[in-house]
C-alpha positions in Angstrom: 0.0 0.0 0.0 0.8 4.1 -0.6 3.8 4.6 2.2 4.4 1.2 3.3 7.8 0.8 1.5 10.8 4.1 1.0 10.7 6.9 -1.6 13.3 6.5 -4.0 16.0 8.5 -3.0 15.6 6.8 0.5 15.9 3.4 -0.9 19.4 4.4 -2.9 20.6 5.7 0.3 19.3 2.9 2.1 20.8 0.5 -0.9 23.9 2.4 -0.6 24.5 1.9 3.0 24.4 -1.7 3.2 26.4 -2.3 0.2 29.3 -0.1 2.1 28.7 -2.1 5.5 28.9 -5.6 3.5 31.8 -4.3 1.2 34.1 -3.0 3.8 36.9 -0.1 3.6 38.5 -1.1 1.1 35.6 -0.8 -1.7 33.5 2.1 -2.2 30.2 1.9 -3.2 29.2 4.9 -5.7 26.2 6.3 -6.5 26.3 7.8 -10.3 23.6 9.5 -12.4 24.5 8.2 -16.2 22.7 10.7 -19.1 22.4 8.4 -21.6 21.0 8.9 -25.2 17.6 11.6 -25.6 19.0 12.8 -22.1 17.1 10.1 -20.3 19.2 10.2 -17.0 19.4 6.5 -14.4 20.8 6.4 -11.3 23.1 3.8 -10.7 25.6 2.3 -8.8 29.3 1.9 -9.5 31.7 -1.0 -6.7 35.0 0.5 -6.9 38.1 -1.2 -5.5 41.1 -0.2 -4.5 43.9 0.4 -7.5 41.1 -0.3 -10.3 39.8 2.3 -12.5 36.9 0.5 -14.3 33.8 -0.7 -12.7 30.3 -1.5 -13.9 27.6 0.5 -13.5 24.6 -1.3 -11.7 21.2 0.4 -12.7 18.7 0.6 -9.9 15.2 1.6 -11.6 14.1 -2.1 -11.9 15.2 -2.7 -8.4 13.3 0.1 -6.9 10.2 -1.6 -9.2 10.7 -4.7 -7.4 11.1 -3.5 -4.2 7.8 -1.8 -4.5 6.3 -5.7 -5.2 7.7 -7.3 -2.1 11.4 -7.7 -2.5 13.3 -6.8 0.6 16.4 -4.3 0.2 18.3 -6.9 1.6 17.9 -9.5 -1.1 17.9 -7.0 -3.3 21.5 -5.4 -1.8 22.5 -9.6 -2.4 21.3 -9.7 -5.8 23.3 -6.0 -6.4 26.4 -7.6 -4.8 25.9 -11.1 -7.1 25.6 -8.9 -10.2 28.9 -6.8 -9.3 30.8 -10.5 -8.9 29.8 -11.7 -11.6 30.8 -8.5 -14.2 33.7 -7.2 -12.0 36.9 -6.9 -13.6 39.6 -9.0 -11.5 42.3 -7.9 -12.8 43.5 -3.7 -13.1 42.7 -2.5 -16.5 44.5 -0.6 -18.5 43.0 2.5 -19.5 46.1 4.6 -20.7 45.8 2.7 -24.0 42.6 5.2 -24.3 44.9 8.2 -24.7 46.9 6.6 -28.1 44.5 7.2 -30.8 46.8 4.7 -32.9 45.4 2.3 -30.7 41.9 3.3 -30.8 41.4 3.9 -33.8 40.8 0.5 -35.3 37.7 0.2 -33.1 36.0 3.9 -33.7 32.8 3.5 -35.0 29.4 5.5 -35.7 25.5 5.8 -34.9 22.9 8.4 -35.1 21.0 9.9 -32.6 18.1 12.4 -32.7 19.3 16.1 -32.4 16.9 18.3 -30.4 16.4 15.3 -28.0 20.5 15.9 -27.6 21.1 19.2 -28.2 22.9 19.5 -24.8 25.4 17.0 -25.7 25.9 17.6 -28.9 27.6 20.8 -27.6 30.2 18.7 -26.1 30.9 15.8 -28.6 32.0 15.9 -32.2 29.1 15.5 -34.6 28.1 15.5 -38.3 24.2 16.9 -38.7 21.7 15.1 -41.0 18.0 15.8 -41.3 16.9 15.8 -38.2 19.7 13.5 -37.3 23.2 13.8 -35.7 26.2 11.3 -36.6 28.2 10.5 -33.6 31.1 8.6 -32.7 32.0 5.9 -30.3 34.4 3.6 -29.4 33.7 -0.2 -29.6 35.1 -2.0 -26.5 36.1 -5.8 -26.8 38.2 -6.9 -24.3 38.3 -10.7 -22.9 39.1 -9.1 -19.0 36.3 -6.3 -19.4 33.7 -7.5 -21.7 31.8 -5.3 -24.7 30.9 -1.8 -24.7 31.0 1.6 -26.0 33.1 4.8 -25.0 31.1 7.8 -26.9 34.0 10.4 -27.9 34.1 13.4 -27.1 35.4 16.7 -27.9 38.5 16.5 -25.2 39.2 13.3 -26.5 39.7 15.0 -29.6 41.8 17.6 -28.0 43.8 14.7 -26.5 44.2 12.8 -29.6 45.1 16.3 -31.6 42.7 14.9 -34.8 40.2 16.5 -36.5 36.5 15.8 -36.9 37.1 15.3 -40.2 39.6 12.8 -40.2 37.5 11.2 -37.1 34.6 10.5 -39.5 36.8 9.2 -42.0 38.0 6.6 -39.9 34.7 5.8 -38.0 32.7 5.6 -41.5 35.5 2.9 -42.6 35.1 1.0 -39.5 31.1 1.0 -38.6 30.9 -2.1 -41.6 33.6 -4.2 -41.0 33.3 -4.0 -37.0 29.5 -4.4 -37.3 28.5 -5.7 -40.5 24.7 -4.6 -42.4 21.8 -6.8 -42.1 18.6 -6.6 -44.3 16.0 -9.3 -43.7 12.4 -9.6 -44.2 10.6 -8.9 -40.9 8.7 -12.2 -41.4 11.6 -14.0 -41.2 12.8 -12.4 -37.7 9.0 -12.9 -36.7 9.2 -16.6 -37.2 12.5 -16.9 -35.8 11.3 -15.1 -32.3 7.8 -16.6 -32.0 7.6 -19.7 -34.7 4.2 -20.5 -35.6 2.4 -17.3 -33.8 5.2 -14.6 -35.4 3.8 -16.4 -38.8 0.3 -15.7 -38.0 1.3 -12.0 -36.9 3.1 -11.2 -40.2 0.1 -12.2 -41.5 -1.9 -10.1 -40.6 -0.2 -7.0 -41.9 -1.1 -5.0 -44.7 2.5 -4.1 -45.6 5.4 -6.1 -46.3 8.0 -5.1 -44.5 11.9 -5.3 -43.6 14.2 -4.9 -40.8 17.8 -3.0 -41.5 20.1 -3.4 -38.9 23.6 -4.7 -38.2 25.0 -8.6 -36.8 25.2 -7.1 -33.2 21.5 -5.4 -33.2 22.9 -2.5 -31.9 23.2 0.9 -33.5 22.5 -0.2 -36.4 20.2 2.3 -37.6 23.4 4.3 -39.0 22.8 2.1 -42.3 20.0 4.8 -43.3 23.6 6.8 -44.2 25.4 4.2 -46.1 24.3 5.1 -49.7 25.8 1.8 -51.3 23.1 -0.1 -48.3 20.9 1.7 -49.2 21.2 1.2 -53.0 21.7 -2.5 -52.9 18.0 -2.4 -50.9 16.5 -0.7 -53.5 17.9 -2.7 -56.5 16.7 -5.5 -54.6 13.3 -4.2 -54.1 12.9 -2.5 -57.1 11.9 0.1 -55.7 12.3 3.1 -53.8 11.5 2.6 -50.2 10.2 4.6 -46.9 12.8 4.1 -44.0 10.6 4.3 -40.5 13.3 4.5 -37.7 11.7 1.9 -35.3 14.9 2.6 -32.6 18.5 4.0 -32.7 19.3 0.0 -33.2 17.3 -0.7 -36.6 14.7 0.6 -39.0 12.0 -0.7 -40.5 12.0 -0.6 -44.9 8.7 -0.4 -46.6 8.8 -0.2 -50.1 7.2 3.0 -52.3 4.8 0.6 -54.4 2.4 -0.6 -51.8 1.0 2.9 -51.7 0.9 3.6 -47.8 -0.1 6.7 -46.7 2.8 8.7 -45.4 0.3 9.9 -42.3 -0.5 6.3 -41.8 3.6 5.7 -41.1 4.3 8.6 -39.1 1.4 7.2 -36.8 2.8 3.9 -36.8 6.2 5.3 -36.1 4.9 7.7 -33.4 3.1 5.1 -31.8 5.6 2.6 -31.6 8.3 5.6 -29.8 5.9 5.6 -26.9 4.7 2.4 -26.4 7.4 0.0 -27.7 10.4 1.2 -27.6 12.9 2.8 -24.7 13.1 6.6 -24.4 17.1 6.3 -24.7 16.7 4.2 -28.0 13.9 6.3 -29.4 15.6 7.6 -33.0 12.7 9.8 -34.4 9.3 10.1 -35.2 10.1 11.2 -38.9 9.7 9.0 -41.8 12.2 9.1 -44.7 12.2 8.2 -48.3 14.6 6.5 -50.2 15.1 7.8 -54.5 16.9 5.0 -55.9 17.5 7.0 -59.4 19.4 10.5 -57.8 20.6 8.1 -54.6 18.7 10.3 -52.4 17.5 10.6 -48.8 14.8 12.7 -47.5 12.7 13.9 -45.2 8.7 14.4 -47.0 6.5 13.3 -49.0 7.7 12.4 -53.2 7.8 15.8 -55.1 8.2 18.5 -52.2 10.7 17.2 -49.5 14.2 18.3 -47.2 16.5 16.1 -49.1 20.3 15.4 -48.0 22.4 13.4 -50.6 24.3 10.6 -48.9 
């Protein structure tokens, strides 16, 4: 019931505290508010130990949700502490390699985000503008002691590295398809994969054929929209042009031009799908685009009066 359990910022306190008492002097338990993409902001927590500089960050949103069902902060302070064993890093990490950009630059990649959603950050963080669009750059982290993940670049790293923008996109443009390779596949065939017989009998039921462009990993993969030779080989093998609706920052959805959808009937779908399917941080935009196979064109509007960009 309303009051029986702590307010949020008492419960990270709360959460906080025992972590520290089971943990001991030695480790520090952190709180840390992460922005992450569209300025959606968590609150987290980072385990740091003594003579280590790289520690995960342990989300608490979900545990606050169930703590609110019946979950007692101290099994959820064991889970928290189960979690940090299992993705700490044993060993000290080296993070000086981070300031050789020889080093880094093998694994510098890109991805779009939306721009007024990250207008904030884009003042801080080298960028390339696009429609209503902004191309930003990361690094891709594989290591066998740390695991995956991304470092997004920014402009003191830029500073540090003494490179241009320029010469950043260059190299991150290169990268982006051989790190994480394109992936074009009817969305059929991801429907029967996920939920066999039922995904059939869902795909079914739409009135437009659709496909899913993304990349191996699933994960940023809506950068493709800017690849004109992706974006060309679609098209020839549609033979067509094609709408692109931008289902997340991870993948976008490809309808061709010749089932004659109405463009307000996408933007709706699109829309829709932003606030009830997808995570604020991974929401891309609510605009649809339109791929012109002829002049290699992508734009923003309707055929025959449109923002265009040539890719």
């Amino acid at each position: 019931k309303e009051g029986t359990y702590l307010k949020y910022e008492e419960f990270i306190c709360q959460v906080q505290a025992r972590l520290a008492e089971k943990l001991g002097d030695e480790v520090r338990a952190e709180r840390r508010l992460i922005v992450k993409n569209n300025g959606v902001a968590l609150e987290g927590i980072t385990i740091m130990e003594e003579g280590k500089k790289i520690s995960p960050v342990i989300y608490l949103k979900d545990y606050y949700v169930v703590y609110q069902k019946g979950v007692t902060l101290e099994e959820v302070t064991e889970d928290i502490l189960k979690v940090y064993e299992k993705s700490r890093v044993s060993a000290s990490a080296d993070s000086d390699f981070y300031k050789d950009f020889e080093k880094v630059a093998p694994r510098v990649a890109c991805k779009l985000v939306n721009y007024n959603r990250n207008e904030e950050l884009l003042q801080r963080i080298p960028h390339i503008c696009c429609l209503d669009l902004a191309l930003v750059f990361y690094y891709a982290l594989e290591d066998e002691e740390i695991g995956s993940g991304t470092i997004l670049i920014f402009n003191s790293h830029l500073d540090m590295w003494g490179i241009t923008r320029e010469r950043l996109y260059e190299i991150a443009r290169r990268n982006t398809p051989r790190i994480y390779p394109h992936e074009f596949r009817e969305m059929r065939e991801i429907l029967e994969e996920s939920f066999g017989e039922m995904g059939q009998i869902a795909e079914d039921k739409e009135e437009l054929p659709m496909y899913v462009l993304s990349n191996a990993a699933h994960s940023f993969g809506a950068v493709y929209i800017l690849y004109d030779s992706v974006l060309a080989g679609i098209a020839e093998e549609l033979e067509d042009d094609f709408y692109i609706l931008p289902s997340s920052v991870h993948e976008c959805i490809i309808v061709p031009l010749n089932v004659q959808a109405a463009r307000e009937e996408l933007e709706d779908m699109v829309f829709e799908i932003n606030r009830t399917q997808v995570l604020p941080e991974d929401v891309l935009s609510d605009q649809v685009y339109l791929y012109e196979r002829e002049c290699h064109r992508l734009s923003a509007g309707s055929p025959g009066g449109r923002k265009t960009v040539d890719n």
